[in-house]
C-alpha positions, 0 to 999 in steps of 0.5 A: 396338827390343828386337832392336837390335845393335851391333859394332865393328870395328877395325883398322890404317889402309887394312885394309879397315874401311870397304868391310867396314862398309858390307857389314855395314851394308847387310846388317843395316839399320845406320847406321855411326858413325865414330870417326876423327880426320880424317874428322871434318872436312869439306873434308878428303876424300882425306887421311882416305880418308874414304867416298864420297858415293856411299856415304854416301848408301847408308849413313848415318854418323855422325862424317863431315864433322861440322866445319870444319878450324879447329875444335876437337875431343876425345873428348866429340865422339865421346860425343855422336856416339855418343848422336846415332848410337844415339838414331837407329837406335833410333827408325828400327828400325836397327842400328849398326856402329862403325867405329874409325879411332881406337880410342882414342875406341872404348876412352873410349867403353866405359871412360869418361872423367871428368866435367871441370868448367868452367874459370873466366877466373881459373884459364886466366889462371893455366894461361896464365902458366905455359904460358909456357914449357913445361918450367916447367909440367910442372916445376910439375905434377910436384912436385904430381903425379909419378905422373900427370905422368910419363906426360905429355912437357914438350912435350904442350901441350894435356894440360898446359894441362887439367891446370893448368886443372884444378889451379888451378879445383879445387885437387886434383891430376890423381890426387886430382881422377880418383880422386874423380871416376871414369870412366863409360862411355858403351856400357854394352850388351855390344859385340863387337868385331871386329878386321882382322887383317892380315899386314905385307906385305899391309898395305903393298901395301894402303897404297902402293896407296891412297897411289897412289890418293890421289895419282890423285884429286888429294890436292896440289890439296887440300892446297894449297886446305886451307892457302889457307883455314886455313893451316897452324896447325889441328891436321889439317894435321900429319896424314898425308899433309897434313904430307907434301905440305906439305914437298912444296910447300915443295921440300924432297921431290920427288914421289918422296920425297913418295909414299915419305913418307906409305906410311912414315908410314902404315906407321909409324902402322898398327903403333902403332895394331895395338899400341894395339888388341892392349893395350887390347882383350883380348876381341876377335874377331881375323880376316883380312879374308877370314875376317871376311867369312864370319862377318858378312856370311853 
């Protein structure tokens, strides 16, 4: 397919992403691939606000109801759904949009990541010993590697532990192991990206109303379900408006407190998502919603 094109778009959570990509999708015979960390995982369908079935029949995405709750991810999941995505559209003469709930994985997708080795039972044995106590592993890490560690926190137990893992398999720091082993990017094609440029107080209306609307659809009921069947250990049930509901549940927030929990948090997250977006992504095309309408849709 000589003609296939690609785009991104970005942008703060509940700006209006998906209804967008879905048009564009529709509009230019695309698949949408989405890079979110919650929408990745089945059974968790209100709290990742995730599209509806309705609209994942119009469109195929990729990155949507890949996994269960209680199993692990990480940024090479979003390269193979990348590579899955793209090998697809090509042979079915399609384009594709990819949509970043995350743009952290958008940014490994065009910058790269570093190839890491396979870990053997004798070095996570010894990662293990020292996981013990987390302050000793950074401490350990740190008098290897300052420069790298400082960007690390003493309570960051999964970098830690890839880290030592790396360490004790290879016997290079983190720095000398990266600097041999560069980083390769997985989009290599040129790759416009679009952002979602949204005022705050628009933005808080859009994310009280779909807080609203969450609620509405019965956001407590699954919660309730979703801990019932993989308590509370999974990593997603510390997302947003999980973690909310589950303090709800356990009467320390009324209803009230609850809604106004998760419309803060969510706020909170969209600012540090709009500071991630503006650091690492120089060449974007920033617009209204509006605004963006006309220039892809027409």
């Amino acid at each position: 397919m000589s003609n296939f094109k690609q785009i991104a778009l970005i942008g703060p959570t509940a700006s209006g992403k998906s209804s967008l990509s879905i048009e564009w999708a529709k509009k230019n015979n695309a698949y949408i691939l989405s890079l979110d960390s919650l929408s990745i995982y089945r059974e968790i369908n209100i709290a990742s606000a995730k599209p509806s079935l309705e609209e994942r029949q119009e469109v195929k995405h990729f990155g949507v109801d890949v996994i269960f709750p209680d199993e692990p991810f990480d940024v090479t999941t979003f390269i193979k759904l990348y590579k899955l995505a793209k090998k697809e559209a090509l042979e079915k003469e399609k384009n594709l949009i990819i949509v970043g709930g995350t743009s952290f994985y958008l940014h490994t997708l065009i910058n790269g990541i570093s190839k890491l080795p396979t870990i053997s039972e004798n070095a996570k044995e010894k990662s293990n010993d020292l996981l013990q106590n987390l302050e000793d592993a950074h401490s350990f890490l740190y008098s290897k590697d300052r420069e790298y560690l400082k960007s690390i926190s003493n309570s960051d137990r999964y970098r830690l532990e890839k880290m030592l893992n790396l360490y004790f398999e290879t016997n290079m720091t983190p720095s000398e192991y990266f600097k041999a082993n560069p980083p390769k990017p997985t989009i290599e094609d040129t790759l416009p990206i679009y952002e979602i440029d949204v005022d705050r107080d628009t933005l808080k209306k859009r994310i009280t109303r779909r807080t609203t609307q969450m609620l509405k659809l019965g956001l407590i009921d699954e919660v309730f379900y979703l801990e019932k069947n993989y308590t509370r250990s999974p990593n997603p049930m510390g997302s947003i408006g999980i973690k909310e509901v589950l303090r709800y549940l356990d009467g320390e927030y009324t209803k009230f407190e609850m809604k106004n929990k998760i419309i803060t948090h969510t706020g909170q997250l969209a600012k540090r998502q709009r500071t991630f977006n503006n650091s690492k992504f120089t060449n974007k095309i920033s617009r209204s919603l509006e605004e963006l309408k006309v220039m892809l849709l027409n």
